[in-house]
N, C-alpha and C positions, 0 to 999 in steps of 0.2 A: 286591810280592813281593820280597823278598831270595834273593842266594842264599846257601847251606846245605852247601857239603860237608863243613862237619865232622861233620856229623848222617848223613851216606851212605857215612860213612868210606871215602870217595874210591875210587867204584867206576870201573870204565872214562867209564861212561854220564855223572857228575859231572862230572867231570875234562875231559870232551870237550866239556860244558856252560861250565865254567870258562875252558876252553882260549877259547871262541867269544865270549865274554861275553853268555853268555847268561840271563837273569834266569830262575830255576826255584828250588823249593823242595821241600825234601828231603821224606817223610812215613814212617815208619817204625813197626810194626804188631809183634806178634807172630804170627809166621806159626805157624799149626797143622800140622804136617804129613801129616797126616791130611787134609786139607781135599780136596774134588775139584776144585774149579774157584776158581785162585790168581785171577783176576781178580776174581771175585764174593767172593771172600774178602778183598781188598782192599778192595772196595766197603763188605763191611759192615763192616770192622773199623775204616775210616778214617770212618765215617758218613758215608758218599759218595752219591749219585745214580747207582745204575750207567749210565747215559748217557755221565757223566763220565770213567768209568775205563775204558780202552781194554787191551787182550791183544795181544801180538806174536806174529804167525805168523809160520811160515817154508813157505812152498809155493814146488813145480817151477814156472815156465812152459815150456813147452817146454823141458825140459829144463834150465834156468838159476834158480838160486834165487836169490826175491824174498821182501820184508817186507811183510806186510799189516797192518796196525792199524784194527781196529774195538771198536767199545764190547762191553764184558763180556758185556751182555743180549743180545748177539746175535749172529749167526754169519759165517761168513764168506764170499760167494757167490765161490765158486772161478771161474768163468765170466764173473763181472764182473771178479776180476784179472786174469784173462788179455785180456781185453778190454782194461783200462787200460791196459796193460802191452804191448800190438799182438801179443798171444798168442793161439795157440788151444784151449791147452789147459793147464788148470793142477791142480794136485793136493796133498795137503798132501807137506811135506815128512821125511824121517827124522827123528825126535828127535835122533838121534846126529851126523846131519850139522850138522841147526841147533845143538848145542852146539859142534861142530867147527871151524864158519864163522864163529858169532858170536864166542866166548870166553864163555859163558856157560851155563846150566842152564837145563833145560824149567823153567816158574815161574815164572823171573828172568831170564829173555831181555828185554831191555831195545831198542828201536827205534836208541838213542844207542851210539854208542861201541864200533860192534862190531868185529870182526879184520877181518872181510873187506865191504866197503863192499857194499854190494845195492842196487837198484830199491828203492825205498820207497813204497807207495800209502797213505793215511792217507782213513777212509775221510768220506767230506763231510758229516754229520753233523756231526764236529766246526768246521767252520767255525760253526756256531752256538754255539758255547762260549766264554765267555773264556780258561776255563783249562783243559785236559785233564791228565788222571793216566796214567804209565804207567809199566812198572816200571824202579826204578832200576838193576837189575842183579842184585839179588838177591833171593830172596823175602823175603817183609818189608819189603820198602820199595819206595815211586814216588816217582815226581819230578811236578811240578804243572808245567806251563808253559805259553804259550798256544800255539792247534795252529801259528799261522803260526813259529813261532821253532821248534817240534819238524820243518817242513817246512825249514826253513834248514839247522838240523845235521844233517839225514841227506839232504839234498837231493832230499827226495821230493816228491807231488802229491797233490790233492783227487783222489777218484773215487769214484763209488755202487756200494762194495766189499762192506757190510754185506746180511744180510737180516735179519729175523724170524726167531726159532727154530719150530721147528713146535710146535703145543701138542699 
């Protein structure tokens, strides 16, 4: 993998990638904006595995906002972050506060590079991946990198955060 920020035209998420030397590769899509769910729309547009491509939440624990990252296909057990997280209670967060916190847009909230540093969970799953996708800051683009170098620049942890959606 090389890295790529001329292709990411040097988002926060890039740039904080750059700053660490971190190896990542930019991927860049035409986002629909119409689309409902930006993770699954990355999955198909990049001809992805949605296993692969992982969504950044932003939920309360106890009152203190945390990063969750789990794969597209599936959800995200709010009781297992708070759990990880030595929480007891966790819930999603504002849209408006997680643009606020991050520097970033619902869509394009990217786990990398954000304004205000947060708890990071990434959920364990991907430790069975080489390389995970997540967004690079903007809609229309992720970055590819493997999960242990995504757990170095946001200095977060493995945890069984994901569940199954209900059918």
């Amino acid at each position: 993998m090389s890295k790529r920020p001329d292709a990411a035209a040097g988002t926060p998420a890039t740039l904080a990638l750059t700053r660490a030397g971190i190896d990542f590769r930019a991927h860049a899509y035409d986002h629909d904006p119409r689309a409902a769910a930006y993770g699954l729309e990355a999955a198909e547009k990049l001809g992805l595995d949605p296993d692969l491509v992982f969504k950044t939440l932003l939920a309360m624990v106890d009152g203190a906002l945390a990063v969750a990252i789990v794969p597209v296909a599936m959800q995200l057990d709010l009781k297992a972050l708070a759990v990880a997280l030595g929480g007891k209670r966790a819930e999603m967060a504002d849209p408006a506060l997680a643009e606020r916190k991050t520097g970033y847009v619902v869509g394009g909230i990217s786990p990398i590079g954000q304004k205000t540093p947060l708890p990071t969970v990434l959920d364990e799953s991907a430790i069975l991946c080489e390389t995970v996708y997540v967004s690079g800051g903007r809609r229309g683009l992720d970055l590819e990198l493997a999960p242990d170098d995504l757990l170095a620049v946001t200095a977060g942890r493995y945890a069984p955060i994901a569940r199954a959606r209900p059918r």
